[in-house]
C-alpha positions as CSV (number, residue, x, y, z in Angstrom):
1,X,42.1,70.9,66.2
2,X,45.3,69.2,65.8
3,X,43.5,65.6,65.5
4,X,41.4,67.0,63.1
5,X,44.8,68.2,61.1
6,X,46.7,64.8,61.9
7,X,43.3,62.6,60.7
8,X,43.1,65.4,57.4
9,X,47.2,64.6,56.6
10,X,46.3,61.2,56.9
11,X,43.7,61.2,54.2
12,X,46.2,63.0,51.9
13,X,48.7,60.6,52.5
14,X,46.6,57.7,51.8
15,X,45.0,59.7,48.8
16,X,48.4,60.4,47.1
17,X,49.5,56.5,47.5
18,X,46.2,55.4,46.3
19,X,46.8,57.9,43.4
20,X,50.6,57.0,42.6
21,X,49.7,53.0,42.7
22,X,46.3,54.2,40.1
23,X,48.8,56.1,37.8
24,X,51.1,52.4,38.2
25,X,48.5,50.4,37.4
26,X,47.0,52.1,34.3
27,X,50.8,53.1,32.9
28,X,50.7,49.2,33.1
29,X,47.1,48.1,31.3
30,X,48.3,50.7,29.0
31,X,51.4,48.9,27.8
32,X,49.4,45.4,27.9
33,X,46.9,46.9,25.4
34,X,49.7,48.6,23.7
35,X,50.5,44.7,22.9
36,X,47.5,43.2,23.5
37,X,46.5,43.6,19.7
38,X,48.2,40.0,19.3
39,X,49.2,38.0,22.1
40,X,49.7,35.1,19.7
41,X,52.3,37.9,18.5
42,X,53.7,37.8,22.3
43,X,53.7,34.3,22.5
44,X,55.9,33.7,19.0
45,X,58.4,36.1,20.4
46,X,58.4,34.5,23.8
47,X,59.1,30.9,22.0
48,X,61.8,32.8,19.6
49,X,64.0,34.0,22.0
50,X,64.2,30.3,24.2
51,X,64.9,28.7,20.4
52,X,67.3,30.9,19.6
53,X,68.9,31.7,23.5
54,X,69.0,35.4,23.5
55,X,66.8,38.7,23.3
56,X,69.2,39.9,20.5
57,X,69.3,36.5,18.7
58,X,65.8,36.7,18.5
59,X,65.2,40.2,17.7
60,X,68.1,39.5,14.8
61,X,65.9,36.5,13.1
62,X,62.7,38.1,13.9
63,X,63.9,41.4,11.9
64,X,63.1,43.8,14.9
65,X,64.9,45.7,17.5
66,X,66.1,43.6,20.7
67,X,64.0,46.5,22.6
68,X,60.7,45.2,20.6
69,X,61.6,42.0,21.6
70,X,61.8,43.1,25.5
71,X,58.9,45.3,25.5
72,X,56.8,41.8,23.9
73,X,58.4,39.7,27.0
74,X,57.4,42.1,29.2
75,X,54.2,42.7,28.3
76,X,53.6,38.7,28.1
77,X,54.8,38.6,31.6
78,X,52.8,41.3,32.7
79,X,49.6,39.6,31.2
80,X,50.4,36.2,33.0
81,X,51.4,37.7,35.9
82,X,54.5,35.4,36.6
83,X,58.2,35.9,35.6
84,X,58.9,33.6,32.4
85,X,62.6,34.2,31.9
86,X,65.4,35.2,34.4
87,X,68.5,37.4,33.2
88,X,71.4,37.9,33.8
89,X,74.1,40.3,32.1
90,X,75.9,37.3,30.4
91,X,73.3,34.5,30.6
92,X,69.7,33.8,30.5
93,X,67.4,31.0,31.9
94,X,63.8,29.7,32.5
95,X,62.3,29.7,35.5
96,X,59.6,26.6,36.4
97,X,56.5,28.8,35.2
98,X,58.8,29.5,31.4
99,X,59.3,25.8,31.1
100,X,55.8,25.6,31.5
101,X,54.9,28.2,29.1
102,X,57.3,27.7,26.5
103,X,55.1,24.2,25.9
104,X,52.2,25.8,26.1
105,X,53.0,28.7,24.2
106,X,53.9,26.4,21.0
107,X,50.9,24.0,21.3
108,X,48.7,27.7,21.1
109,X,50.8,29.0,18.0
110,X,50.7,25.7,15.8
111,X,47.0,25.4,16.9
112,X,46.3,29.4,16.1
113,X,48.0,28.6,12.7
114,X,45.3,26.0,12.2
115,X,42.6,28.3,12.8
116,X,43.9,31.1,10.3
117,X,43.9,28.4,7.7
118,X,41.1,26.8,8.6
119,X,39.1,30.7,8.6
120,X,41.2,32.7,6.2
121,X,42.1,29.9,3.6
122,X,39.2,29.7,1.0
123,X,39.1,25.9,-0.5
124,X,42.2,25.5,1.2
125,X,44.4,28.2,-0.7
126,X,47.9,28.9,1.0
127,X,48.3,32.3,2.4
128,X,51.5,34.3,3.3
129,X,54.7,33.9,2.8
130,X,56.6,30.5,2.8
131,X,61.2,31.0,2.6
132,X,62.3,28.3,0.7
133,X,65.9,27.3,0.2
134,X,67.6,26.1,-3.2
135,X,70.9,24.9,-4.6
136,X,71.7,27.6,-7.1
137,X,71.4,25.5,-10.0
138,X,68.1,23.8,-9.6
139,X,66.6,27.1,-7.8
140,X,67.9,29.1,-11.2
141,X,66.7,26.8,-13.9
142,X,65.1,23.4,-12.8
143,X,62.6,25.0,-10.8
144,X,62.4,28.3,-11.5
145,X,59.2,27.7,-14.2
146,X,57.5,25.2,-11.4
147,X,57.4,28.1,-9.1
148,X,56.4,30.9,-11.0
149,X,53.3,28.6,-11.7
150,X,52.6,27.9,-8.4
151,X,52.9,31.6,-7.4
152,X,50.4,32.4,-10.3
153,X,47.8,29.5,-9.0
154,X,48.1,30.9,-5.6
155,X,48.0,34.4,-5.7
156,X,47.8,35.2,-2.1
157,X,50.9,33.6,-1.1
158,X,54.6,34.8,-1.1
159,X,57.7,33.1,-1.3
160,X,61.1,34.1,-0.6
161,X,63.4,32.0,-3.0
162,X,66.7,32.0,-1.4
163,X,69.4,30.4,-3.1
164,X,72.5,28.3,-1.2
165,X,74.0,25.0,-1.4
166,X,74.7,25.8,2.6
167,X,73.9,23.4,5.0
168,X,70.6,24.8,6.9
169,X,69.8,25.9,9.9
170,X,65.8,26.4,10.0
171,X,65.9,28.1,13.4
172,X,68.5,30.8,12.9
173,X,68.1,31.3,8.8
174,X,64.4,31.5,8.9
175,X,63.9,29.1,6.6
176,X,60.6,26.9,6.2
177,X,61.8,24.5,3.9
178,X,65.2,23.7,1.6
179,X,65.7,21.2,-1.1
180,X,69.0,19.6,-0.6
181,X,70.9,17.2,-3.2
182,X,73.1,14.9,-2.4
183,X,73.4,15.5,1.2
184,X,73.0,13.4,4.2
185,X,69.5,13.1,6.0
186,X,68.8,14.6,9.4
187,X,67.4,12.9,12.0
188,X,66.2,15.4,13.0
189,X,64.1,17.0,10.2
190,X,61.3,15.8,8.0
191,X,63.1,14.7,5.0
192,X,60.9,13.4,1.8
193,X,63.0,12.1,-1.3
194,X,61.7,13.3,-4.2
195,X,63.6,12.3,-6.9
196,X,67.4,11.9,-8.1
197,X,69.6,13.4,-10.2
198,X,71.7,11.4,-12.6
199,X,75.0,12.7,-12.9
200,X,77.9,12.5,-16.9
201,X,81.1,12.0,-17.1
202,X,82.0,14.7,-19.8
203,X,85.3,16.4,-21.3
204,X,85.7,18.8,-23.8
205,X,86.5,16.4,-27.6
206,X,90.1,18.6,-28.1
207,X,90.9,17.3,-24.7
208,X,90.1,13.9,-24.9
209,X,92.1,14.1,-28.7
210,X,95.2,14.7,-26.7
211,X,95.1,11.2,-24.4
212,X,93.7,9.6,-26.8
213,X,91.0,6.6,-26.4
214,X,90.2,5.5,-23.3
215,X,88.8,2.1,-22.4
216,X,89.7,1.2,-18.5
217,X,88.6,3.7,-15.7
218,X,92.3,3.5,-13.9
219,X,93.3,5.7,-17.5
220,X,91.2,8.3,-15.8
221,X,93.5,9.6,-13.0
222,X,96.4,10.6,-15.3
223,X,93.8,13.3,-16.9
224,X,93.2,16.8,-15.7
225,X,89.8,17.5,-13.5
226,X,87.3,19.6,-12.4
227,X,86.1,19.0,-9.1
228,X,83.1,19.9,-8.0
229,X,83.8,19.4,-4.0
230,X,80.1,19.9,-2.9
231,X,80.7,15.9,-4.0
232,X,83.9,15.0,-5.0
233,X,87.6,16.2,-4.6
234,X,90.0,13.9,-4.6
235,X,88.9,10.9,-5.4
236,X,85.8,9.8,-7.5
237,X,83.6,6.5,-7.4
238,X,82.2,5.2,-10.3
239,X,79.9,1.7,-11.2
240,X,79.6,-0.5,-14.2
241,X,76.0,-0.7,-14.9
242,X,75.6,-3.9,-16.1
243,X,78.8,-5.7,-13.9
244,X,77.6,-3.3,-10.9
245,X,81.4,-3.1,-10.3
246,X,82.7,-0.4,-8.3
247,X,85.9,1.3,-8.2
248,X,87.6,4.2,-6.7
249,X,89.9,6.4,-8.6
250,X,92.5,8.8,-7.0
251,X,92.6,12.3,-8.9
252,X,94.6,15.9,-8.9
253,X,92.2,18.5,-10.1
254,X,92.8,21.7,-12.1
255,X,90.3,23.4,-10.5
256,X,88.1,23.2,-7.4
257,X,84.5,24.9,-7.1
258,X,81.6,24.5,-5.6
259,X,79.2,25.3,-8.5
260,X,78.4,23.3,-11.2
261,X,77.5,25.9,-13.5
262,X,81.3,26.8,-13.1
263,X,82.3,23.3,-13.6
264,X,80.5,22.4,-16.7
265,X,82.1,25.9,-18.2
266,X,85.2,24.9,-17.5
267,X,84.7,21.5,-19.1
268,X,83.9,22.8,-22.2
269,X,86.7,25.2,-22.5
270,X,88.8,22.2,-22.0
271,X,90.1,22.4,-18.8
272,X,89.2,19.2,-17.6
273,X,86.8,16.4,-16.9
274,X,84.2,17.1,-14.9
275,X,81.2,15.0,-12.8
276,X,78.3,16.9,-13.2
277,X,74.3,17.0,-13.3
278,X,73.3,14.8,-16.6
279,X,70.3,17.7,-17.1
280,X,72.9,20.5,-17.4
281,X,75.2,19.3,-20.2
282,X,72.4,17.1,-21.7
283,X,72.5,19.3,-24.6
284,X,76.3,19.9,-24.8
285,X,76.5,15.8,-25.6
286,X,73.9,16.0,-28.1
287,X,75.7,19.1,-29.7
288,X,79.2,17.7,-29.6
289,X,80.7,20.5,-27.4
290,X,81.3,17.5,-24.8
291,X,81.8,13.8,-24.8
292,X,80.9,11.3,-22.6
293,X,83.7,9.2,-21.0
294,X,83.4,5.5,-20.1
295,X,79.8,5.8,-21.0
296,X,79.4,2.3,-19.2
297,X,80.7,3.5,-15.9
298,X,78.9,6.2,-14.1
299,X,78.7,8.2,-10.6
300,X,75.9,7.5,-8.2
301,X,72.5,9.4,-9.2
302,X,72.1,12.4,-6.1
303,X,69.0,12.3,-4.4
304,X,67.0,15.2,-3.6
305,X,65.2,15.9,-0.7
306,X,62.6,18.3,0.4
307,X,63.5,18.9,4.5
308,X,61.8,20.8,7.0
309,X,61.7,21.0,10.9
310,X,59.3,18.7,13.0
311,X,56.3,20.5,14.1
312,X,53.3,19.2,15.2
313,X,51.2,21.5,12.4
314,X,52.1,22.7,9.3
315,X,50.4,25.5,7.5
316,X,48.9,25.0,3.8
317,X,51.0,26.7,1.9
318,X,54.2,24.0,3.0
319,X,51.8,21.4,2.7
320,X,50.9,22.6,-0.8
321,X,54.6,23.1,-1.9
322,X,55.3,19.8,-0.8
323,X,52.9,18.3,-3.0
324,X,54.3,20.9,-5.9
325,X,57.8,19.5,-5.9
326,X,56.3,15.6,-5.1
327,X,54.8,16.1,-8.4
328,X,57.0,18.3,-10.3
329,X,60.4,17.1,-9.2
330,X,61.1,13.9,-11.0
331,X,59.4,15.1,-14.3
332,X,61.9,17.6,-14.7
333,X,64.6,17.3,-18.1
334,X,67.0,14.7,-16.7
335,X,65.7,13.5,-13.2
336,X,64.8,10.2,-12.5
337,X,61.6,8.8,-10.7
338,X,62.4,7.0,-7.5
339,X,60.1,3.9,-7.1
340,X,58.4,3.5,-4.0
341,X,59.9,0.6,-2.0
């Protein structure tokens, strides 16, 4: 009787165990369904948080919670069955099997991408929604027509028009694209020059009235200026166009800014002379509001570049604005067309 109760207490035993690790198994096919409605989902947030080296750096460009962002880790884990990321209260690190799938991971978003355009894209129309970043001045005139026609011809896609003369940082900005002017190239990025901007000389006419004529370039430095220090501060370079002679000029400005909206206002309430994008005061000179100095010497045309991070696919709708702003870009009022060397 008692081996009978001792082999019954057994069975309950093992039936409880077997229950509990049942109940543990289906709490966890539960949470990899939960997620498993887009692993490419899982995968993108995997990739996120190495590129940007924390949960909450991630779940901060991804505009989630940091708890999201664990759950999706988890539940990637869980459906690979190997550990991905080791962490630690203060740091955080792959292990062998995360190096492994970070690669993999990428190669199977950039060649997902391909397959939503290549299914969901009819005649190649982009889809969703592409940031873009702008210098304030060309993203609130220049280009502002360019885009709404592009948004009109493609009326499936989104854009987020974000305006900064910043330096960017694609990873932790979000940012698909920027046009930069005047900047330096990064090695790093893809960087296609689209055009350049010629840049005047200009000062109010009452201003000028009070030096008097000008005719050598050294006269310049004893004048008031604007300086526009996204480019120039104290000093400014200038060429002869038809000697191709260069010289350097030393100057003390009035008045420092960053925008050249603000510096062509101040130039025409006299404050000083300014450098500044020939398209924006194009009309001032033909208006008399401003005056050209040293017409014969000028600053270096800007150019302007479209950049974007290295990838090994890009979706349509970058592709298509990059052919938008290869076309629009040096037709617009006061660029010039760089030839192809």
């Amino acid at each position: 009787m008692c081996g009978y109760f001792y082999l019954s207490a057994g069975g309950v035993v093992a039936s409880v165990v077997v229950k509990q690790l049942y109940v543990r198994r289906m709490k966890k096919i539960k949470m990899i369904k939960a997620e498993r409605i887009d692993r490419v989902e899982l995968m993108r947030t995997f990739v996120r948080i190495v590129e940007a080296g924390s949960l909450s750096a991630a779940a901060k460009q991804m505009g989630t919670t940091q708890a999201t962002v664990s759950r999706r880790l988890q539940s990637l884990e869980a459906l690979l069955g190997v550990k991905l990321i080791m962490r630690t209260t203060h740091a955080m690190k792959l292990t062998d099997d995360g190096e492994r799938g970070y690669q993999h991971a990428k190669n199977i978003i950039d060649a997902w991408l391909a397959l939503e355009d290549g299914l969901n894209v009819t005649e190649d129309e982009p889809v969703g929604t592409l940031r873009v970043r702008a210098p304030h001045a060309f993203g609130q005139q220049q280009l502002l027509e360019p885009l709404l026609q592009f948004l009109s011809r493609y009326p499936q896609l989104s854009v987020e028009w974000l305006l900064n003369d910043k330096t960017v940082d694609f990873l932790s900005d979000n940012i698909d694209c920027a046009i930069r002017v005047g900047v330096e190239v990064d090695p790093a990025t893809v960087s296609v020059l689209l055009a350049e901007v010629p840049r005047s000389m200009v000062v109010s006419p009452a201003l000028l009235e009070q030096y008097g004529e000008l005719t050598h370039p050294e006269q310049l430095s004893a004048l008031p200026w604007i300086a526009v220090n996204t480019f120039y501060q104290h000093s400014v370079s200038l060429l002869h166009q038809q000697r191709n002679e260069p010289v350097t000029l030393n100057i003390s400005p009035r008045l420092s800014t960053d925008s050249i909206y603000v510096a062509r206002n101040a130039a025409l309430a006299g404050l000083g002379v300014a450098i500044v994008s020939s398209w924006m005061v194009e009309e001032d000179i033909a208006r008399g509001r401003l005056v050209t100095l040293l017409p014969e010497w000028h600053a270096a045309s800007l150019p302007v570049h479209l950049v974007y991070p290295w990838a090994r696919y890009y979706p349509t709708r970058l592709r298509k604005f990059l052919a938008l702003m290869k076309d629009v870009m040096p037709q617009l009022t006061g660029m010039k067309r760089v030839e192809p060397i």
